[in-house]
Steps between C-alpha positions, in 0.01 A plus 500: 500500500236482774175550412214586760140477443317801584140458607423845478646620199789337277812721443532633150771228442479192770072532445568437099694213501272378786261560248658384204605137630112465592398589189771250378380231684200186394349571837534883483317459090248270709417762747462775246290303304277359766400902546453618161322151410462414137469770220612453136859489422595401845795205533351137496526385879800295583460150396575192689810465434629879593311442845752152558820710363366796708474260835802360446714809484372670799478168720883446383628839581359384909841226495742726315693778683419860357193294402103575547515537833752799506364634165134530690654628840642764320221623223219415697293575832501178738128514402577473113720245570219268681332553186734412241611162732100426468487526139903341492272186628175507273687512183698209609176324547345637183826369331520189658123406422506612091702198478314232672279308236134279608485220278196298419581109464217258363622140626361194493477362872734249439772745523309647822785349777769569246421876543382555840872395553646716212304795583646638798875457364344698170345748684798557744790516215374791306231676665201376211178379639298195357141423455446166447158367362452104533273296306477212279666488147181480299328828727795703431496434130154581503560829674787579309342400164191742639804829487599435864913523524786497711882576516568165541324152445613153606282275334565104319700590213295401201217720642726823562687401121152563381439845698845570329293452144266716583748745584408538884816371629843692352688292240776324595422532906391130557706324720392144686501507878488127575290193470259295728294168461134416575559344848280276754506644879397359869551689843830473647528191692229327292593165335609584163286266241696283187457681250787383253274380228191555358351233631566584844413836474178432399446277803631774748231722350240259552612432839492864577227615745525838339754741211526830416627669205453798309138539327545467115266747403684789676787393303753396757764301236544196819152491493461500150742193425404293808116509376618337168737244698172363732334520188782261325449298800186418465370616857341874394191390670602278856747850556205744461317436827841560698652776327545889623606713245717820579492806269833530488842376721300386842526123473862446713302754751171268539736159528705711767168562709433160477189559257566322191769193513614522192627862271548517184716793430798634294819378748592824587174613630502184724829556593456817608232449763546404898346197552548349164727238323558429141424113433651484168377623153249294272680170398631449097344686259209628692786745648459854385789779519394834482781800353421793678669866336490872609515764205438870518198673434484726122372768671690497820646885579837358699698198300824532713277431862315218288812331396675507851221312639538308224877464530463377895165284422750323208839540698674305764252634772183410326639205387588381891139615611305312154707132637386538855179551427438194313604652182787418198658782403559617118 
C-alpha cells in the first residue's frame, strides 16, 4: 500500500496511520513532548540508552533496501525528512558521547614518559579521555590523605598498599607497573665519571663543578635517598655550595642544558630526556630500587575504563614503553 502525506489535510485512513506511526515513534514521543513540556504523570524522557538504540535503527534503515530512506520518502515531506536525517545524526552523537569516560590519574612523575607514550594509544582505542596530574609521591599522598582522589593512582607500592588501608584505593586493584633505581646523569656526550664503588663515587661528586637532584623537603623519593647517601659519605657540607635542587623530575633537563654536570634522578626520568645519558646507578648497597604500582581509586564512578588503562599500562604495550624508557618492567 502507498501511502501519501497530505500537507493539507490527512485522509481519514492514509492521515491515521501517518499519524499513528508518529505517535509510535521515540522521535515522534520527543516532539510531542517538547510542546506540551513537563506536567505530572508525563513519560520520563528517553534515557541514554533509547537515544543510541533510537540512532542506530534509523541510521541502519539508510543501507538496507525498503530501509529509512524509502520509509521517510514515502511518510514524509522532503522537508520532514531533512529533519529527521538531522536528528538521525545528533542522537548518534548523543549516543556515541554517553559512553566516553574522563578519567583523573594521580602519578608520580616518574611514570610521566611512560604515559605521554601510553596516552594517545588509550585515548585512541576506546574513545575515554585522561587527565593526568603529576607530582611527587609524598605531595600526592598529602593531597590524597587531605580527601583529594582519583580513578586511578600509580604511586611506589608500599605507599599506595597503605592508601589501600585506609580504604581509598579498591581492594584487591594493586598491581606493580615496574621498577627503577636512583641513577647518576651527565649531558650526552659528556665523559661519564667511575662511579663503580663508593669510593669513587664520592670522588666524582667532589670533583663535580655542580649536581642537581630533587629537594628533600618537597618530598621527591631520589631526592630523599640521595640526601642520606652524601650524608653516609661524609661530604653533606663541601656539596651544599654547588647544589640546585629541583622540586620535582627537572634534574636530566638542567644536565641537558648544560646547567648542572651531574643529575641525580630516578633512571627513567633521565632516560627519558633529550640531551641526557644514564651513567649508571649508585654502586653496592648505596643502590636503591624503587616498586612503582597503579591501583584504582574507592570512589572512582567507571572500574572497567580504570582497569583497561590498567590492563595496557601492565600489558605487553606498557611493558615495551616502561623498558625503553629506562624502566624494568613487573
Amino acid at each position: 500500500m502507498d501511502v501519501r502525506f497530505d500537507r493539507k489535510r490527512p485522509s481519514s485512513r492514509g492521515g491515521a496511520i501517518v499519524q499513528n506511526l508518529k505517535q509510535a515513534s521515540p522521535t515522534g514521543r520527543l516532539r510531542r513532548e517538547a510542546r506540551a513540556g513537563p506536567k505530572s504523570g508525563a513519560r520520563k524522557p528517553l534515557s541514554t540508552k533509547t537515544y543510541s538504540e533510537t540512532a542506530f535503527l534509523l541510521c541502519l534503515g539508510s543501507s538496507q533496501r525498503g530501509g529509512k530512506k524509502a520509509m521517510m520518502g514515502r511518510l514524509f515531506s522532503r522537508r520532514a525528512s531533512l529533519a529527521a536525517a538531522v536528528k538521525c545524526s545528533l542522537l548518534l552523537a548523543l549516543g556515541t558521547a554517553a559512553h566516553a569516560a574522563e578519567l583523573k590519574v594521580m602519578s608520580t612523575v616518574a611514570l610521566t614518559p611512560t604515559l605521554n607514550e601510553l596516552t594517545p594509544k588509550y585515548e585512541s582505542s576506546g574513545g575515554n579521555k585522561l587527565m593526568i596530574v603529576y607530582s611527587t609521591i609524598a605531595e600526592l599522598k598529602k593531597r590524597i590523605d587531605a580527601g583529594e582522589t582519583a580513578d586511578v593512582m600509580i604511586l611506589s607500592r608500599p605507599v599506595l598498599d597503605g592508601l589501600q588501608t585506609q580504604g581509598k584505593v579498591a581492594q584487591g586493584s594493586i598491581v606493580n607497573v615496574g621498577s627503577s633505581y636512583v641513577a647518576i646523569g651527565v649531558r650526552t656526550g659528556a665523559p661519564k665519571p667511575d662511579i663503580s664503588t663508593a669510593e669513587k663515587l664520592k670522588t666524582a661528586l667532589l670533583a663535580a663543578k655542580s649536581i642537581s637532584y630533587a629537594d628533600p623537603a618537597k618530598g621527591g623519593a631520589s631526592g630523599v635517598y640521595f640526601a642520606k647517601v652524601i650524608d653516609r659519605l661524609g661530604i653533606a657540607d663541601q656539596m651544599k655550595s654547588k647544589t640546585v635542587l629541583v622540586p620535582g623530575a627537572e634534574a636530566g633537563e638542567l644536565v641537558a642544558k648544560g646547567e648542572v654536570e651531574l643529575g641525580v634522578a630516578q633512571a627513567s626520568e633521565i632516560a627519558a630526556v633529550a640531551g641526557a645519558q644514564v651513567v649508571g646507578p649508585l654502586p653496592g648497597d648505596l643502590n636503591s630500587a624503587i616498586v612503582f604500582a597503579v591501583g584504582i581509586g574507592s570512589t572512582t564512578k567507571d572500574p572497567a575504563a580504570a582497569k583497561s588503562l590498567i590492563e595496557l599500562l601492565t600489558g605487553p604495550t606498557g611493558a615495551a614503553v616502561l623498558k625503553s624508557k629506562g624502566m624494568d618492567p613487573a
